[in-house]
C-alpha positions, 0 to 999 in steps of 0.5 A, a space after each residue: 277212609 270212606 268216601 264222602 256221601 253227597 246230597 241231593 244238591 251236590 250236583 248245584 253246588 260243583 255247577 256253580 262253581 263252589 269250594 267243595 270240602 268233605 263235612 260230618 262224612 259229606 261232600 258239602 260246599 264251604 263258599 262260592 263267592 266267598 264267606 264275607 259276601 255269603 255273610 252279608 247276603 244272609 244278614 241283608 236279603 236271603 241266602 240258601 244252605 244245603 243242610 241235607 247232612 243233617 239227620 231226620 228220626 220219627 218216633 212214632 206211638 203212645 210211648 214216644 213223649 215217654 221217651 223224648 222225655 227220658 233222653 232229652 233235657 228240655 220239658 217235650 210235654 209243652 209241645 203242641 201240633 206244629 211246635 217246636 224246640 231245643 234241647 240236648 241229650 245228656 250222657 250219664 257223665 256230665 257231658 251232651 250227647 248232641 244237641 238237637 230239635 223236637 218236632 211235635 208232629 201229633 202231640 203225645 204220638 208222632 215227633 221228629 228228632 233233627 239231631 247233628 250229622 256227624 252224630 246221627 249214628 251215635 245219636 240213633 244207638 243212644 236213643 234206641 238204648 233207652 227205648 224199652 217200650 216199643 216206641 216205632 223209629 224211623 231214621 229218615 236221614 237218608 231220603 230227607 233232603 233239607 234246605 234251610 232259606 235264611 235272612 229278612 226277605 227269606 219267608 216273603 220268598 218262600 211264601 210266593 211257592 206255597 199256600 202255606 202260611 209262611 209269613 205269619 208263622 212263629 219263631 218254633 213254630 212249622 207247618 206240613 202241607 203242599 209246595 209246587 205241588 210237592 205233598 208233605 213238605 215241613 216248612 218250619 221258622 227255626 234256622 241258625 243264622 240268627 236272620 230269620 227265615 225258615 228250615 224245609 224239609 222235603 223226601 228226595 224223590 221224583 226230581 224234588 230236590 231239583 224242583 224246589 232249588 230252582 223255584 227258589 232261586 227263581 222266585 228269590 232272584 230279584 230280592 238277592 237271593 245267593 246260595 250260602 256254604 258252611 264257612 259263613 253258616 259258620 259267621 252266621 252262628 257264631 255273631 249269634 252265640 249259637 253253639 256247635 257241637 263238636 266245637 263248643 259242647 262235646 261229651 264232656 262239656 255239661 249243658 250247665 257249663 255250656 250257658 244251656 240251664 235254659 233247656 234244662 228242665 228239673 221238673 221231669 225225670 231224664 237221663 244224669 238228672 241228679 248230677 246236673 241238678 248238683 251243677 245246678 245247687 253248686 255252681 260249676 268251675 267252668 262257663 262258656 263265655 262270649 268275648 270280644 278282642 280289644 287288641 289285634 288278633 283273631 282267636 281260633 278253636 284250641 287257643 289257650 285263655 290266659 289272665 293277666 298273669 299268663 296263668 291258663 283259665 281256659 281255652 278258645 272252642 270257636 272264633 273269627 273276624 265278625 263280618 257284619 260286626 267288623 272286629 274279632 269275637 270268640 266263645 270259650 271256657 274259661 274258670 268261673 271266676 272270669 265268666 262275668 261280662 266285662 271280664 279282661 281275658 287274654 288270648 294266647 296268640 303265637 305266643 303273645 298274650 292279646 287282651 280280650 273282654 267277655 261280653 253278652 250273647 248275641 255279639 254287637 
């Protein structure tokens, strides 16, 4: 087995202190003082997320929308400069490939693709598979160092480091300009925290990395800011409903089943169209629900969901005790039937049967 990569923040991350564990092929921390307390950084002030792993393509020329649009389920075409979205790409048998943002750099001509980092070779032989007119691309991964900056004080502390107009910036919406005298960082209002905040991308070179980590922190300092490991990005995502590949959708889990008809558009050609469209007209036999645990226990990924009877209807793809809600929530597939809110489900616990309830995303 390889050796995990690290990023250009490895080297923070051991200074201070965090829990290290390899994640999609990268030396990546879980917590420093702990998931709950990172948790409730992010909710109530601002915390910082090395999210270097993930991987940068551009796609470049006249043909790249034709491409987008072929290889992803969401409408690209509404994308104008300094826009953004969210979309998946589906395989030809049902499932999703990964999901993913569209970065629309010049409209009609240059985009950037950030996609999943356990998949960003996968996602790469994918999207080259289906380019047949000479689309220019580029992974970036490598030399693209990303720092997501989340929670309610998160933009206001940004926006002390850059002329850029952070505060006032739409949700899905970026900008490319200069910070602490670094050209070309892409600061955009997206994250997966739920907590508002913004997503920087910047190149890893001349000491950059460094640079704009401790101006951060030191411009955050008096507003709480703490740097944030995946175990509560992990919370974070799910208190939201926020799906993670991998766990909740996978290769054979369709974008209808996975609640995700929203980026879903039937008014253009793409990859398994006419299948997902039948999912559509017909209905499908297996939903993605939220749920919520009435009686004691907490579910956890792979956990079968069971009736009242004890017959299986579906299974657990991620689960936790909520930090900022104080009580135990889930997201799992469970046969359609039991997939309206309110629905009286079961988790099987070591063996016990433990009641639950489907409720609305986000969880309250």
């Amino acid at each position: 087995m390889s050796e995990a990569l690290n990023t250009p923040f490895t080297h923070k991350h051991i200074a201070l202190g965090a829990k290290m564990a390899p994640f999609a092929g990268y030396n990546m921390p879980i917590s420093y003082t702990g998931i709950n307390l990172e948790h409730a950084a992010v909710r109530n002030n601002a915390g910082v997320f090395d999210v270097s792993h993930m991987g940068e393509f551009i796609l470049r020329g006249p043909d790249a929308l034709d491409l987008i649009q072929r290889v992803t389920t969401n409408d690209a075409s509404v994308l104008e400069d300094g826009k953004a979205q969210y979309s998946c790409l589906p395989n030809t048998t049902g499932g999703i490939v990964d999901d993913l943002l569209v970065y629309c750099v010049e409209k009609n001509k240059v985009y950037m693709l950030v996609v999943n980092a356990s998949n960003i070779e996968k996602d790469w032989n994918w999207i080259s598979s289906y380019n047949t007119k000479g689309v220019e691309m580029h992974n970036i991964s490598p030399k693209t160092a990303l720092l997501a900056v989340q929670g309610p004080k998160a933009a206001k502390i940004i926006q002390t480091l850059t002329s850029m107009d952070v505060l006032n910036m739409p949700y899905y919406s970026f900008a490319k300009g200069e910070m602490l005298g670094i050209d070309n960082v892409l600061i955009s209002a997206t994250g997966y925290t739920g907590a508002g905040g913004v997503e920087i991308y910047f190149e890893d070179i001349n000491d950059n990395a460094n640079k704009i980590w401790d101006a951060i922190f030191e411009a955050g300092a008096a507003d709480g800011i703490q740097p944030i490991g995946l175990g509560a990005r992990d919370t974070l995502r799910l208190e939201m409903g926020f799906c993670l590949y991998g766990n909740d959708i996978d290769d054979t889990t369709s974008p209808m089943e996975a609640g995700l008809g929203w980026i879903t558009k039937f008014t253009k050609d793409f990859t398994n169209k006419e299948s997902l469209l039948a999912q559509k007209t017909n209905g499908v036999s297996k939903k993605l629900v939220g749920f919520e645990m009435i009686d004691r226990g907490i579910p956890r990924h792979y956990y079968e969901i069971k009736d009242a009877a004890g017959k299986l209807i579906g299974s657990v793809t991620s689960g936790t005790q909520a930090p900022s809600l104080g009580k135990a929530i889930g997201m799992g597939y469970v046969a359609t039937e039991f997939s309206k809110v309110g629905s009286e489900i079961y988790i099987d616990i070591r063996n016990t049967l433990v009641k639950a309830q489907v409720v609305k995303f986000p969880f309250k």
